[in-house]
Each structure stands twice: as C-alpha cells, then as structure tokens.
C-alpha positions in Angstrom: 72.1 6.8 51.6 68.0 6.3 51.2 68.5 7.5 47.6 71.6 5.0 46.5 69.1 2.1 48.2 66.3 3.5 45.4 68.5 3.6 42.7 69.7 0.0 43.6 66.7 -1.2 44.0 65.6 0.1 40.3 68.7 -1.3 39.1 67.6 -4.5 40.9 64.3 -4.8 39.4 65.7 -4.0 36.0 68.4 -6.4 35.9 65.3 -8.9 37.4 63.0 -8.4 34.7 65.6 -8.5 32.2 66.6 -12.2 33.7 62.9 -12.8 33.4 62.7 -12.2 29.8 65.9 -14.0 28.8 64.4 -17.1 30.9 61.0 -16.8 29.2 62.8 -16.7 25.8 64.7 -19.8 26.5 62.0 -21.7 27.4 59.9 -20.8 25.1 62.8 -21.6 22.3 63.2 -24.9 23.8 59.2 -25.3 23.7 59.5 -24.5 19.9 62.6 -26.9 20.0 60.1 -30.1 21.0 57.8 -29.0 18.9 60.0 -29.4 15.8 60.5 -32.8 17.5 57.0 -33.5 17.8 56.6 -33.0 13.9 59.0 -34.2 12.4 58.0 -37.9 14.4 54.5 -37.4 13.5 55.6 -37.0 9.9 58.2 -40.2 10.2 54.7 -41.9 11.3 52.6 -40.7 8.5 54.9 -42.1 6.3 54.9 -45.3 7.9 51.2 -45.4 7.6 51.1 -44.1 4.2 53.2 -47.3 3.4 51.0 -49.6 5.4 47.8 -48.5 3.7 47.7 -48.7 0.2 44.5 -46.2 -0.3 46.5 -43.3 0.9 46.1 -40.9 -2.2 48.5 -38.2 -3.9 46.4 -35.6 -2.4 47.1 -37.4 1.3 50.7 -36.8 0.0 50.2 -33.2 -1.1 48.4 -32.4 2.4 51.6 -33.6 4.1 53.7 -31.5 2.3 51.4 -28.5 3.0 51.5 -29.0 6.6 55.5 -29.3 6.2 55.8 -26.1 4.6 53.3 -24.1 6.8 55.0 -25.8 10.1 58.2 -24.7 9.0 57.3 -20.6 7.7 56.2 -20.6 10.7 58.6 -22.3 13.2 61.3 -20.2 11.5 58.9 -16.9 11.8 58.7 -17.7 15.8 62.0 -18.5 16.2 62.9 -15.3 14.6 61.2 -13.3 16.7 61.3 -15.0 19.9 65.6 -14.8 18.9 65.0 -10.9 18.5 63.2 -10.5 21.7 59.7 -9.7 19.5 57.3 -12.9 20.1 55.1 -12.8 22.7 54.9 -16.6 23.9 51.5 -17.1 23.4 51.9 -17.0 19.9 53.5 -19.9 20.0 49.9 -21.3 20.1 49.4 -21.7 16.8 52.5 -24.1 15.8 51.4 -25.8 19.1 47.8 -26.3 17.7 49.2 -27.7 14.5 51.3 -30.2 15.8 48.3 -31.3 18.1 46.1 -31.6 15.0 48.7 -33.4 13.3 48.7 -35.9 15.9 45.1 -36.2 16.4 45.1 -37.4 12.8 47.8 -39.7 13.2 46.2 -41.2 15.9 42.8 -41.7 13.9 44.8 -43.4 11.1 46.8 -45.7 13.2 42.7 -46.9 15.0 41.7 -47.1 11.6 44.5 -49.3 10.2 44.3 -51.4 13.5 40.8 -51.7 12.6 41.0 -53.3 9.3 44.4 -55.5 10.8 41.5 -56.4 13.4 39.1 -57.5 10.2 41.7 -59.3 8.0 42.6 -61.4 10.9 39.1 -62.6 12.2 38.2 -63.0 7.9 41.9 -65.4 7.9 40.8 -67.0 11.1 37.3 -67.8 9.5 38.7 -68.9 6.2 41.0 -71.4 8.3 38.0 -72.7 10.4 36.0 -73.6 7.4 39.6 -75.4 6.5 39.5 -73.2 3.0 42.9 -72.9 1.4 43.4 -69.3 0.0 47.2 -69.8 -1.6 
C-alpha cells in the first residue's frame, strides 16, 4: 500500500509539473500575444507622427521597416519555440526590450513634436499681438 502511495505521488508530481509547463507556455504565448499588440500600435503611431512632421527622412522610413522585419523573425522564432515546448521564457526578453525601445522613441518624438506645436503657437500668438497679418 506504501509503494502504490509513491508511485501516485510520482505520478502526481509529474502530471503537476507537466500543468506547470503548459501554464507557463500559455502565458508566456499570450505575453508575446500583447507584445505583437504593443508594436504594431507603436508603429500605427510612428506613422502618425511621420505624417505630422515633415523632416522625417527615408532613412526614418527604412529604420521602421528594419525594426518590422527584426520584431517579426523574431516573434515568429519565439513563438515557434515556445509552441514546441523549446523557449525558455526569459528569452522572451529580447522582443520585450524592442518594443520598450520602440516606445521610448515614440515617446521622444511625440515631446518633440509637442514642443515645436508649443513654439508655432506662442510665434502665432505674438504675430497676432503685434496685430501683423500673415495670410
């Protein structure tokens, strides 16, 4: 009777530890999920800003389009692997890091272009004190 209670008990911690994994990977594959949200609405805000500022050059274009491709190699890698049961989570560190610096940036851009919205208005506001016309 002792031994059956052993054997149960390994069969219990394997059939915990198996739950364990499958949880891990599902969480993890719904961390990569948000990420992939994350992204692609920093992207939809880089374009936004790209249309707002007019100095945005090809090669702020082409450096979009790198960090598309290399977000997406390697959200599909992860998700591969995590899939096949071979990712460790903390790889996932990586794609989280990119997204984070993606949004850094973003944020930058949108102080800078609220910066020079900040400076057209006062220079309008002046030019209507000294009752100039500009049209």
């Amino acid at each position: 009777m002792v031994w059956h209670g052993c054997n149960e008990t390994k069969y219990s911690s394997r059939e915990v530890r198996r739950r364990v994994r499958h949880e891990r990977r599902r969480v993890a594959l719904a961390y990569l999920a948000a990420l992939r949200g994350d992204f692609q609405s920093l992207l939809r805000m880089a374009k936004v800003i790209a249309a707002l500022s007019p100095e945005v050059a090809a090669v702020h274009e082409f450096e979009r389009l790198r960090l598309t491709a290399k977000f997406v190699w390697q959200y599909e890698i992860i998700r591969w692997k995590l899939l096949a049961g071979f990712v460790k989570v903390p790889q996932l560190d990586g794609l989280s890091d990119l997204v984070s610096g993606l949004s850094v940036r973003m944020e930058a851009a949108m102080k800078e272009l609220g910066e020079r919205a900040a400076a057209a208005a006062e220079l309008a506001s002046s030019i209507n004190r000294r009752g100039l016309d500009v049209a």
